[in-house]
N, C-alpha and C positions, 0 to 999 in steps of 0.2 A: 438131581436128575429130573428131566423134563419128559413127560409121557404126554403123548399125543392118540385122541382115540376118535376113529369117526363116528359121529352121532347116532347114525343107525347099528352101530356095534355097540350099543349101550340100553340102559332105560333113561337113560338124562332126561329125554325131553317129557317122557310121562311123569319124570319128578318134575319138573318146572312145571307143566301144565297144569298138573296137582297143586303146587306152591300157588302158580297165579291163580288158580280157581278157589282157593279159600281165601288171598288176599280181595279179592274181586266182590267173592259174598260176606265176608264179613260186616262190611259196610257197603257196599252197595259202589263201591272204588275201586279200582285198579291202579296204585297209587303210584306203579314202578312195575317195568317189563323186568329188572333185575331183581332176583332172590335170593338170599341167602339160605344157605343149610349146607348142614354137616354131611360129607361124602367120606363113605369108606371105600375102597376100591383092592382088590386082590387079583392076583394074575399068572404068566407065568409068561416071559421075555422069549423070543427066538429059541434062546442058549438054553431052555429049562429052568432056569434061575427063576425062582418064585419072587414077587416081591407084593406088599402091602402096605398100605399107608390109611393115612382120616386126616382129616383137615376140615377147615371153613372154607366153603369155595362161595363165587356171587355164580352163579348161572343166568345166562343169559343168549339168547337166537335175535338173528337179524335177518332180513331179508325174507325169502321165501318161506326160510322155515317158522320165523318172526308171524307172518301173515296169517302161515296153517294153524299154527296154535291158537291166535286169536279168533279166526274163524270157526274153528269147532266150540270155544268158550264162548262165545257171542252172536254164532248163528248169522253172520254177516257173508257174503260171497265177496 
């Protein structure tokens, strides 16, 4: 099964920004816009049917939403 979710219906991107902002201080690097980490996710479909899963996923934003994150980490316009 393939679940599709839009980004503002989630916390995805304050977990990415999180993930990039320790990879960024730890060394003074940003070494990869993509992150790994463990997502669990819970729900319930149209029908009522609950469903839950965990997994390793890579996260990662492009584009505009790509720009925003970086700009609030880096203080850039």
């Amino acid at each position: 099964m393939q679940l599709q979710f839009r980004v503002q219906d989630t916390a995805l991107e304050q977990l990415y920004e999180e993930l990039l902002r320790a990879d960024a201080f730890a060394d003074g690097v940003l070494d990869s816009t993509r992150e790994e980490t463990d997502l669990v996710i819970t729900g319930k479909m149209l029908d009522n049917s609950v469903f839950a899963g965990e997994d390793d996923v890579m996260l990662f934003l492009v584009g505009k939403s790509l720009r925003d994150v970086l700009n609030r980490l880096f203080g850039h316009s």
